[in-house]
N, C-alpha and C positions, 0 to 999 in steps of 0.2 A: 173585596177581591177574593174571598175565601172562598163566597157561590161561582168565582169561574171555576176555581179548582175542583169543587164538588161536582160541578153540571159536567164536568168534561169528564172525572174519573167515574160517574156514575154511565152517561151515556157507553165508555168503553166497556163496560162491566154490563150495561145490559142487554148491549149487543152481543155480549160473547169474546168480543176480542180479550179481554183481559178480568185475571181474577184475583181481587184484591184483599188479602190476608190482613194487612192494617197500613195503614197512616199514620202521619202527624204531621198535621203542617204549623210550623213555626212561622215568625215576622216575618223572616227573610230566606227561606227556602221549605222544603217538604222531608219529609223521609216517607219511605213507602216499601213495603214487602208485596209483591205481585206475582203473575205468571203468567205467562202467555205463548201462544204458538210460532208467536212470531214478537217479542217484545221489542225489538229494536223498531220495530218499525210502530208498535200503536205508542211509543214512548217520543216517535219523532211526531205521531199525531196529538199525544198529548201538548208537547209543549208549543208546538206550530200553532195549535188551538188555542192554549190557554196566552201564548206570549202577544198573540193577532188580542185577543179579548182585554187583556191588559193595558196595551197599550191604547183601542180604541178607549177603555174606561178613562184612563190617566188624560188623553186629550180632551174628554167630555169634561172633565174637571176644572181643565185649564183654560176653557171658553164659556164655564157660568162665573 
């Protein structure tokens, strides 16, 4: 689950919407220092993204 978090924080970051100072992602959450022009909104893209990605991985789990 760590490559959703990466794929999604690097796509925003190479688009330009968001610029990311550091990370840490832990078991069960993140911390993050960013910036953006508009962060509310690529933070709502963030986790729309990564929580769709999670949860399609966790159902792929549950049917092998």
């Amino acid at each position: 689950m760590f490559d959703i978090i990466i794929e999604s924080l690097s796509f925003l970051r190479e688009t330009g919407s968001l610029k990311i100072f550091s990370y840490v992602i832990l078991e069960n959450h993140l911390h993050m220092i960013v910036s953006s022009e508009d962060l509310s909104n690529n933070m709502m893209r963030f986790k729309s993204y990564t929580a769709r990605k999670i949860i399609d991985f966790a159902e792929s789990k549950n049917n092998t």
